[in-house]
C-alpha positions in Angstrom: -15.2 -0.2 -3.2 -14.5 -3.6 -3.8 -15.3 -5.2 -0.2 -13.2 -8.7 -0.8 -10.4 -6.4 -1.9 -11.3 -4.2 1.2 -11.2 -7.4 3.9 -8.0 -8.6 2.2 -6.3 -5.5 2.5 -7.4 -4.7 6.2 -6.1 -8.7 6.8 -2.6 -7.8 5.4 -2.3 -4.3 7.3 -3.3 -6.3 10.3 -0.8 -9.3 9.7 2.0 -6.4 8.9 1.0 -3.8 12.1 0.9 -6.6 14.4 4.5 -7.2 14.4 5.3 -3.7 15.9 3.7 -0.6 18.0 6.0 1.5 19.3 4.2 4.9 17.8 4.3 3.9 14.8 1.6 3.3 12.7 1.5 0.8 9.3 0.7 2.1 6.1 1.0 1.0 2.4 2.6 3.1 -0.5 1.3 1.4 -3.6 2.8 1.6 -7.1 -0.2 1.0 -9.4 -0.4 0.5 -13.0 -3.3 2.5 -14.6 -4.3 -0.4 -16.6 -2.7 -4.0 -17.8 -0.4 -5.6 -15.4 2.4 -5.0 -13.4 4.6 -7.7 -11.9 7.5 -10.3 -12.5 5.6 -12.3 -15.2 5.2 -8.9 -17.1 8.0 -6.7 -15.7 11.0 -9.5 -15.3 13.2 -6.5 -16.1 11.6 -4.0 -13.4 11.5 -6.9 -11.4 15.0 -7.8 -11.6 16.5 -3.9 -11.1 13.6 -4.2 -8.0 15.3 -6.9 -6.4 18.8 -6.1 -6.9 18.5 -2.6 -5.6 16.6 -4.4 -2.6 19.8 -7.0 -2.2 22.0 -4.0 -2.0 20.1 -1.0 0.0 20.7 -0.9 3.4 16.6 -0.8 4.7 18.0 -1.3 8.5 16.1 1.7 9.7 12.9 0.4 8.4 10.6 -2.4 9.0 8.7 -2.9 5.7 8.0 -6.1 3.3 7.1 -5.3 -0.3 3.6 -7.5 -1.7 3.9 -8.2 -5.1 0.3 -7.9 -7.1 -0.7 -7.9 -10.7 -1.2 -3.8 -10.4 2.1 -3.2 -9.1 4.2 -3.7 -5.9 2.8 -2.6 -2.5 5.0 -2.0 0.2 3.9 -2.5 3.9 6.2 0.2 6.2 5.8 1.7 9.7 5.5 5.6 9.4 6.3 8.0 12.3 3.2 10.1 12.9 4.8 13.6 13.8 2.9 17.0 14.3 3.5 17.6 10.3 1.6 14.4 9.7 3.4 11.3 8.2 7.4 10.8 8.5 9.0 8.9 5.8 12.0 7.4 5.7 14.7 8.3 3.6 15.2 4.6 2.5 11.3 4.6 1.9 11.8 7.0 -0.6 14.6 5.7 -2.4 13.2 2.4 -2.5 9.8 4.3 -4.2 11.8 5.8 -6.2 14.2 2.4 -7.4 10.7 0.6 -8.0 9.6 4.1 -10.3 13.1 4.2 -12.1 12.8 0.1 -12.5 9.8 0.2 -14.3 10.9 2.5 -16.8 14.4 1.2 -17.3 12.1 -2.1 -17.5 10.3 -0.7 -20.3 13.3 0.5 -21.9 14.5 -3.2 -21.9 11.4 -4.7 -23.4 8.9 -5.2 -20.6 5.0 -4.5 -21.6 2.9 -3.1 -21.2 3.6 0.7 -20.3 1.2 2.2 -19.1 1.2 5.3 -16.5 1.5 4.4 -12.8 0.0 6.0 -9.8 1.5 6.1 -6.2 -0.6 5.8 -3.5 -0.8 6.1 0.2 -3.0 4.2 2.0 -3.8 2.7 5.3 -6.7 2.7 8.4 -6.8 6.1 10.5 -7.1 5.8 14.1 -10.8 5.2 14.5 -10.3 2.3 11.6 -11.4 4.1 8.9 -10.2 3.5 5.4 -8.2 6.1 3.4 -6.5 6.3 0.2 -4.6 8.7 -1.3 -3.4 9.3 -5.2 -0.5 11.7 -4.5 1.3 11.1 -7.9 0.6 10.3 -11.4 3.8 8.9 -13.2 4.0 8.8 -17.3 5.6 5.6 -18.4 9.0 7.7 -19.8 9.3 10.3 -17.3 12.0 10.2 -15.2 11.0 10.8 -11.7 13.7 12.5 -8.7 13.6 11.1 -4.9 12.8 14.8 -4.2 9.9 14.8 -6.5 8.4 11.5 -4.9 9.4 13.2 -0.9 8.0 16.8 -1.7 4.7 14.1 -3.1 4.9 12.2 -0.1 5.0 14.9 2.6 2.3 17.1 0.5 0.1 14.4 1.1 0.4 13.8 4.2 0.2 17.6 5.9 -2.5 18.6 3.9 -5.0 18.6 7.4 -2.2 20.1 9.2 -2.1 23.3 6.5 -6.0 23.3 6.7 -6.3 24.1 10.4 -3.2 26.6 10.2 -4.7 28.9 7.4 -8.3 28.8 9.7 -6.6 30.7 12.9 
């Protein structure tokens, strides 16, 4: 791995998870182009869907900030850790799911390029070690549900928890 990438991403998590504590723990759900770019220069159309649905959700229950990068946007939230593993807002979902649905209506309106996108879950564990996490692969015209991206999310983050159930 890429360690400037690396250090620049443990500098963000620790600029973003040193605002709050309170059992929750910061993590980043990525939406990353395969290949080409994926931001405003390239995506004003995504980007402007992006920013309206942003203007007009109500995020209250959340503390979060969305990174914009040439892959694809980023966005820093606090997760509940729960005895299922990660809990994930409802208003974390839909807004994974307005960025998915922007980049294709993008698409639709003449942004380039087109390729697939990935999500991705991502953060430091409690002994500071790195993880990363594909959970979904996304074809540039597919339309993806909130329950699709949830049932991706919460897969992900049991699969330990299943592990040690099926060995008792």
């Amino acid at each position: 791995m890429d360690t400037y990438w690396q250090e620049q991403f443990r500098t963000r998590m620790k600029r973003f998870g040193a605002t709050k504590t309170d059992g929750l723990v910061p993590a980043s759900i990525k939406v990353r182009i395969n290949s080409g770019c994926f931001h405003r220069e390239h995506s004003p159309e995504a980007y402007r869907l992006i920013d309206d649905y942003v203007a007009g959700a109500d995020l209250s229950d959340v503390h979060y900030e969305i990174e914009e990068h040439e892959t694809g946007p980023e966005i820093l939230v606090y997760l509940a850790v729960t005895a299922a593993g990660l809990g994930f807002a409802k208003s974390i979902v839909e807004l994974v799911t307005a960025i998915i649905k922007a980049r294709s209506e993008g698409i639709k309106r003449g942004d380039r390029p087109s390729d697939p996108l990935e999500l991705i879950v991502r953060g430091y564990s409690k002994d500071g070690g790195y993880f990363e996490e594909k959970i979904l692969r996304i074809p540039p015209h597919e339309i993806v549900t909130a329950k699709e991206i949830k049932d991706a999310l919460t897969k992900q983050t049991q699969k330990p928890q299943k592990k040690r159930q099926k060995k008792k």
